[in-house]
N, C-alpha and C positions, 0 to 999 in steps of 0.2 A: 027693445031699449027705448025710453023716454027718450025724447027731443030736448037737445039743451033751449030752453028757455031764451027771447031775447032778451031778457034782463041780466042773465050768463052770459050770454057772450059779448053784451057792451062793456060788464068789467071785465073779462078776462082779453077782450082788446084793449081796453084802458091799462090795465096791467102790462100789456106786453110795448107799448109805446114808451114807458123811461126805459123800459129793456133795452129797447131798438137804441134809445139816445145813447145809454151808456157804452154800449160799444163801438157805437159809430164814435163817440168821442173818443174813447181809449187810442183806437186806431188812426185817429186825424192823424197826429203825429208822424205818424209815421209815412206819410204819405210824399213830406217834402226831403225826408229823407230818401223815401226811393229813385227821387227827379236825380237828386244828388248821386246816388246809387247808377244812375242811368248815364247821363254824364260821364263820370269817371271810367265806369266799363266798358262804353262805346270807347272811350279815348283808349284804353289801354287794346282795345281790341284793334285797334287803326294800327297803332305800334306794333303788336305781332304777325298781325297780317301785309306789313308796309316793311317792318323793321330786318335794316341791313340791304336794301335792295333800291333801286334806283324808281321802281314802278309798285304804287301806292291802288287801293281797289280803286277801278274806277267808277266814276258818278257815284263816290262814297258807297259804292255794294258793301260796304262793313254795314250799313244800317239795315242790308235783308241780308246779310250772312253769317252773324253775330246775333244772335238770340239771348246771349247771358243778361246785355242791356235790362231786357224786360221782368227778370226773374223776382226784382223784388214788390214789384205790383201783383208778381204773382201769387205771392208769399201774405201780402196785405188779403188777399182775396181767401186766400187759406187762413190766417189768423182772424179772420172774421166768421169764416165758418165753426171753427174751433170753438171760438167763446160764446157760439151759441149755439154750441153742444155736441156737436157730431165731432167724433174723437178724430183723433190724427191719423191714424192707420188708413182710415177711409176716402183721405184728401190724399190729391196725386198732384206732383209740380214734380217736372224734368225728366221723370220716368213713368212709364205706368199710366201714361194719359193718351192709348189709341183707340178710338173706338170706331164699332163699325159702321159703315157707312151704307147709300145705295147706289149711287152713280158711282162708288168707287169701294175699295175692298175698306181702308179705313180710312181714318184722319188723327193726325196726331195733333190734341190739343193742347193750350195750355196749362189751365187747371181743369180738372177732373174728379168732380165728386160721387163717391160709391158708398151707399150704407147700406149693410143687411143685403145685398145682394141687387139694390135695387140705384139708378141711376138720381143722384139728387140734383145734382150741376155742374155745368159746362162754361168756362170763360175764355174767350180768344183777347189774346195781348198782342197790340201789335204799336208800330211806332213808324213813324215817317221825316229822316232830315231831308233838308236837299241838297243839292238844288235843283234838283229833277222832280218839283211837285206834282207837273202836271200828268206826267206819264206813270210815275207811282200812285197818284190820287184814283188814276183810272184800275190800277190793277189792286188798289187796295179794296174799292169800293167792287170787283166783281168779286175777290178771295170773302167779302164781307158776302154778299147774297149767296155765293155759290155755297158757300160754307153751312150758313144755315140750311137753305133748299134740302142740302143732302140729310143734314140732321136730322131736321121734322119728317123727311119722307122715311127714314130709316125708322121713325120712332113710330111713326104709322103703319108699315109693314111690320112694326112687330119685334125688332132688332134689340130694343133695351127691356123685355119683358122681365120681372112682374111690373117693372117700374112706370107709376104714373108722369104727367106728363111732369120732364125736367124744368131748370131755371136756364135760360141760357142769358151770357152776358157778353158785353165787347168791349174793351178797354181800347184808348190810343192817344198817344203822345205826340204830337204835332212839333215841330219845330217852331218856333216865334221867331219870325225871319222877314224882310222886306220881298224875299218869293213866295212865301206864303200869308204875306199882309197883303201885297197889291192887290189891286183890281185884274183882271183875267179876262181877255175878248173872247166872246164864243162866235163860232161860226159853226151854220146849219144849212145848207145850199136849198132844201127843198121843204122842210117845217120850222116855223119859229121855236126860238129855245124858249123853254119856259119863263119868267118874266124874272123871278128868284134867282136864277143863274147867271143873267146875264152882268155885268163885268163883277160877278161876284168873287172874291180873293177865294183860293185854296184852304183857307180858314172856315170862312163862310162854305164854301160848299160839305168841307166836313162837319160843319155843324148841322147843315141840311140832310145831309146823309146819316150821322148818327140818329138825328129826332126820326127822321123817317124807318127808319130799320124800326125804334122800336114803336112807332105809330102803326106801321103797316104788321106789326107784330109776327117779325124775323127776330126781332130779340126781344127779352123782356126787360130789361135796360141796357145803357148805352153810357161808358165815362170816356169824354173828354177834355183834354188839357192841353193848353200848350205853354211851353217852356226854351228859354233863349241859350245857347252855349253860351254867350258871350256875356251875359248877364249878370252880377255879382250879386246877392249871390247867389252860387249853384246851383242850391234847393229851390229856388224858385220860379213859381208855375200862376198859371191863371187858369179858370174852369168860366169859355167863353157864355155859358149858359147854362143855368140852374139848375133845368133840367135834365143835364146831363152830366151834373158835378158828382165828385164823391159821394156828399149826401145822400140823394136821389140812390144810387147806385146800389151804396152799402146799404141802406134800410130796404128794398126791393129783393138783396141776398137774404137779409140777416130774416128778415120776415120769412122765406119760404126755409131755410136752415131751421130757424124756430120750432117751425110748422111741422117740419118734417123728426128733429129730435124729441116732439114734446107726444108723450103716449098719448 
């Protein structure tokens, strides 16, 4: 089979860039409706897990016990793969999303892409209120490395076969909070903390820790936001850094979805 030509394939990339735009824009929209979505479902879940009873979750455990919250970013992450081609049947949200693992038997994520028998993409959604930033910052940031670890090492021994290598991504929603704005003292008794960390807010460090995952490429992108309860109005969010906004995100999917739909 002839070699496509580089004169090929700079239009047929040139071609696929309004692609990318027009769907990232289609789906912008929808985005501050999920914040809004996030919100009101956190709240109605505090109510059923609180409601009639004198003792409410404690340290807000509604925000890791309660998983509906997240569902409609995960839903944005499915209607992105959709419109750029791989049909519905092969996107998994809320069921059908375990796969195996090697430090452990499986993992159950949140979205789950499967076409043709073959593994396309993997997205973890997670989310953090507080006021316990600093002891959840710690256990979100080892679920974020541990998570990956096992996935690549699974996909290296061989576990998602024919399939080449997936997309993996990591979504998460920060609270916009004065516990998560402040400044943060570190203390290290026997080596200095790195220079970046120090009195850096819970914001900041998850900004450091998404760019890093996918620098050190643990994930191939990374969306961060953070968004205030108290804020009017509801739908509303901020993306502390470009490089980890929507944007970024959805063309980094929609590109490897493309890739993978187009014979």
């Amino acid at each position: 089979m002839p070699r496509r030509s580089s004169g090929s394939t700079a239009r047929s990339r040139s071609a696929l860039v309004p692609l990318l735009e027009r769907v990232i824009k289609k789906l912008e929209p929808q985005v501050a409706e999920a914040v809004r979505y996030f919100w009101t479902t956190r709240e109605s879940q505090g109510e059923r897990q609180g409601g009639g009873t004198k003792t409410r979750d404690m340290g807000n455990r509604t925000a890791v016990t309660g998983g509906a919250h997240c569902l409609a970013f995960a839903r944005i992450v499915r209607d992105l793969v959709i419109e750029c081609g791989i049909t519905h049947p092969d996107i998994h949200i809320g069921k059908w999303t375990e796969l195996p693992g090697y430090f452990r038997a499986t993992k159950d994520w949140d979205v789950v892409v499967v076409s043709k028998g073959r593994l396309v993409a993997v997205v973890e959604c997670k989310s953090q209120v507080g006021p316990s930033f600093g002891n959840n910052f710690n256990n979100r940031t080892e679920e974020a490395l541990g998570n990956a670890l096992d996935l690549w090492t699974a996909f290296r021994e061989g576990a998602f076969k024919p399939s080449e290598r997936p997309w993996l991504g990591y979504f998460m929603l920060l609270e916009d909070a004065p516990g998560s704005r402040s400044p943060v003292r570190t203390t290290s008794q026997h080596f200095k903390v790195f220079p970046e960390f120090q009195n850096a807010s819970y914001a900041k460090r998850y900004e450091l820790l998404c760019t890093r995952l996918v620098t050190e490429r643990h994930y191939d992108a990374a969306w961060l936001m953070l968004s205030s309860r108290d804020k009017a109005p509801r739908a509303a969010y901020t993306e502390p850094s470009a490089e980890l906004g929507f944007h970024v995100f959805a063309k980094s999917l929609a590109a490897r979805a493309i890739a993978f739909a187009t014979p």
